[in-house]
MARPA-821313 format. One line per field, with one value per residue (C-alpha): residue in one letter; x, y, z. Coordinates in steps of 0.25 Angstrom, whole numbers, plus 5000, padded with zeros to 4 digits. Layout:
REM MARPA-821313
code <- (A:...);
c1 <- (X:...);
c2 <- (Y:...);
c3 <- (Z:...);
//
This chain:
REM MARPA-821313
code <- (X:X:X:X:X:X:X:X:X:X:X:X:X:X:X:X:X:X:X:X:X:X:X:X:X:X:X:X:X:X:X:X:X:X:X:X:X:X:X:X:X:X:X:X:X:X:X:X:X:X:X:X:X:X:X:X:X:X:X:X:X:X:X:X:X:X:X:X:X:X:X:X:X:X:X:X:X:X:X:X:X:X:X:X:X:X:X:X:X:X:X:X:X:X:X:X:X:X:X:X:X:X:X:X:X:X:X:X:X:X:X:X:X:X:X:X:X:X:X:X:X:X:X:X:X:X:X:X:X:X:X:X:X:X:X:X:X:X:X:X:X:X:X:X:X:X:X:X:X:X:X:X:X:X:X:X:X:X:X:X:X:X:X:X:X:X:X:X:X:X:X:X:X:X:X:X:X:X:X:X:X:X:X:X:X:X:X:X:X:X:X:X:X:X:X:X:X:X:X:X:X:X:X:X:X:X:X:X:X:X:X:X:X:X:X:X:X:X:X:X:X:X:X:X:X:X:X:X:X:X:X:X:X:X:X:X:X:X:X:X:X:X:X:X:X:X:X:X:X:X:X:X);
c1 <- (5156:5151:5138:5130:5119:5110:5101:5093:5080:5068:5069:5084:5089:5093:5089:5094:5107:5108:5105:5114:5127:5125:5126:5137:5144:5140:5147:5159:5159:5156:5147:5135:5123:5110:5102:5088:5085:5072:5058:5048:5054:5045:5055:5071:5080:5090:5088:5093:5102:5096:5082:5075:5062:5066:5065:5055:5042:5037:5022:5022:5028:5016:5005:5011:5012:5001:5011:5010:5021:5030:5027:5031:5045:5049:5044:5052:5062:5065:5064:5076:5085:5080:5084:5097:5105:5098:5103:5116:5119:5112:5121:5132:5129:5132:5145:5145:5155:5145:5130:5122:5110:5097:5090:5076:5070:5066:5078:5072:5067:5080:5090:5083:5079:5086:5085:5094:5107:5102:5103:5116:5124:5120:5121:5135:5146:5159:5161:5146:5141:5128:5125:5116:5109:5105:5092:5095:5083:5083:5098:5097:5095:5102:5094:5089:5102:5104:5092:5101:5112:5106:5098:5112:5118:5108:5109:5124:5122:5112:5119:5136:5139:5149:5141:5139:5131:5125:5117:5107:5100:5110:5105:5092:5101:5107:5124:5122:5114:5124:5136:5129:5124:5138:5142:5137:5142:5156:5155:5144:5146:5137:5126:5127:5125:5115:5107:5107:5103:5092:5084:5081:5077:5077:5080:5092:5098:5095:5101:5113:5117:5115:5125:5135:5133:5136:5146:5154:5150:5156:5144:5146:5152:5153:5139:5141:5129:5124:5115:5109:5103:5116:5127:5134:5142:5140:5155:5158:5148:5156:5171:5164:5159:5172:5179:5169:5172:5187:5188:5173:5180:5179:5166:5159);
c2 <- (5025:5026:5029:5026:5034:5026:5035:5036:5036:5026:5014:5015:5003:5012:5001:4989:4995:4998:4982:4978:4986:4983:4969:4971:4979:4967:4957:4965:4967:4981:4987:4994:5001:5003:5016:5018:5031:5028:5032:5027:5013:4999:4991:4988:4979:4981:4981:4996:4997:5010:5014:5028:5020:5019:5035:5039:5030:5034:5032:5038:5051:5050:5047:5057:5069:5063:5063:5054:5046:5054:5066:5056:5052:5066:5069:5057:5059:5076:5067:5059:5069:5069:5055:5057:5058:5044:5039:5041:5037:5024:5022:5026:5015:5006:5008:5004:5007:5007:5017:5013:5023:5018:5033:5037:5030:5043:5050:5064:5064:5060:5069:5080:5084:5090:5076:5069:5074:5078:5063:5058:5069:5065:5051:5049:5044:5052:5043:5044:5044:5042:5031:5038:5025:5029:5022:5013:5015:5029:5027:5020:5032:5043:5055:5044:5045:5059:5061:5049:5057:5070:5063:5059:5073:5079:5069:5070:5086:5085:5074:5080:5064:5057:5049:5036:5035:5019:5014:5006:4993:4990:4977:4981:4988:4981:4979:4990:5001:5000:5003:5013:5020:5020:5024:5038:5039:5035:5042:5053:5059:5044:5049:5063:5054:5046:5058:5065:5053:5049:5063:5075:5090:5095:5084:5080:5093:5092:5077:5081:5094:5087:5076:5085:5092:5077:5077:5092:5089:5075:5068:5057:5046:5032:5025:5011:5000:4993:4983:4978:4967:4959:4968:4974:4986:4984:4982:4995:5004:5000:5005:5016:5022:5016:5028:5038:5036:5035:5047:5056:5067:5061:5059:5072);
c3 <- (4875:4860:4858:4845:4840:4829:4823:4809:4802:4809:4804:4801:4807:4823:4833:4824:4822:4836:4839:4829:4831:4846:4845:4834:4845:4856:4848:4848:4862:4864:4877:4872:4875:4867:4868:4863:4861:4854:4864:4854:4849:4853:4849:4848:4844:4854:4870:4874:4885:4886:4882:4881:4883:4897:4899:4888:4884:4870:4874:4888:4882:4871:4881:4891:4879:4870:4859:4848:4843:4836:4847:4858:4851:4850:4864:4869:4860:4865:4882:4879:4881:4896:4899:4892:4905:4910:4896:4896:4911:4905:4895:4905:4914:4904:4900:4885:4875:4863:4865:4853:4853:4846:4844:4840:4828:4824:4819:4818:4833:4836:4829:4825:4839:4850:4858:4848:4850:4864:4869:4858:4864:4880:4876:4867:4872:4870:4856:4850:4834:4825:4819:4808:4799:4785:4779:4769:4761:4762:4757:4744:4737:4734:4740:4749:4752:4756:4763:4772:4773:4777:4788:4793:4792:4800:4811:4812:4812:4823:4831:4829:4830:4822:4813:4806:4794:4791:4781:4790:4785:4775:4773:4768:4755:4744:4742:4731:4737:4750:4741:4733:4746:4751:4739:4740:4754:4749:4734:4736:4723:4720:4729:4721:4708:4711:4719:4704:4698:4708:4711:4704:4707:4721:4726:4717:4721:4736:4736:4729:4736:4750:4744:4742:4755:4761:4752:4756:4771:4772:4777:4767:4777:4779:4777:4783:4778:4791:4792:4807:4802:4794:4805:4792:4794:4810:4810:4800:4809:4823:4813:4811:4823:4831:4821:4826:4840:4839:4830:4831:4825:4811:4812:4817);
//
């Protein structure tokens, strides 16, 4: 069984990915199963085969705690861990050779609380990875940039997950800021350049030291562009993680 964690900024493009590499995965024949992880969405575009809507409902916890909305989702959020057992006999049941886990649209009650890697370690299967999906707007700059890949460091640190960095909604960028963003992934002495040409004073110096950390730690790796809406690099993200999962040692 290889379980799939999507997970990202709100608004990155989690629950359309998940559809769309589902039904990519479908048309090749493969057996999966779709977990939602998300308490406080209304709507998807996927049918969950799994659904934490079926243990925890947002508004009965707000009513129940008089919490508002965001003090509900952390509330749900921290009671997911005590449906995890349910969860994962769920999944189970099904049999599937491909999990793809849709998780909290917001990322920092997801990761950065105990929960998080809580549930991704009771859940994964014995091959598992992250799919981390980088903001394309946020991206087009070069200490847009940065921010981008710090984000992702701190997930994979909090996580311990072989991970997969894509440039989500690719469609939305043109030809030339794709290649230039993967440029500095490939060249990242280029992010360096254009960081120094772009910014100035503090945070110059903060965006390039934190460039060269990326740099001496490694953590520039293999950006794929995707885009759910044309299905471009759909095929490139299944290559990749198909590696992940016959050699994690590679990856962690």
């Amino acid at each position: 069984m290889f379980t799939c964690f999507f997970i990202g900024t709100a608004g990155s493009g989690k629950s359309t990915l998940t559809k769309s590499y589902n039904e990519w995965l479908t048309r090749n024949e493969f057996n999966t199963v779709l977990v939602n992880l998300d308490p406080g969405v209304r709507r998807l575009p996927y049918s969950p085969d799994v659904d934490i809507r079926e243990y925890i409902v947002l508004e009965e916890i707000m009513d129940k705690y008089d919490l508002g909305p965001n003090g509900g989702l952390i509330a749900s959020i921290d009671m997911m861990a005590n449906f995890i057992d349910d969860f994962k006999e769920e999944i189970e049941e099904l049999k599937p050779l491909y999990v793809l886990v849709d998780t909290p649209g917001q990322l920092e009650l997801f990761a950065f609380r105990s929960t998080g890697p809580i549930v991704t370690t009771a859940i994964s299967g014995k091959e598992s990875c992250l799919v981390f999906l980088m903001d394309p707007l946020l991206s087009r700059s070069p200490s847009g940039f940065v921010s981008v890949l710090l984000l992702s460091a701190s997930v994979q640190y909090r996580f311990s997950l072989p991970q997969v960095n894509i440039l989500s909604k690719a469609d939305t960028l043109t030809e030339e800021e794709i290649e230039r963003i993967t440029e500095w992934v490939d060249e990242p002495q280029k992010l360096l350049n254009a960081i120094d040409q772009e910014a100035s004073g503090l945070r110059r110096e903060i965006s390039i030291n934190l460039g060269e950390v990326f740099t001496n730690f490694g953590l520039f790796r293999e950006m794929i562009p995707v885009s759910s809406l044309t299905l471009e690099g759909l095929d490139s993200l299944y290559a990749v993680l198909e590696r992940i999962y016959t050699d994690r040692e590679g990856f962690i």
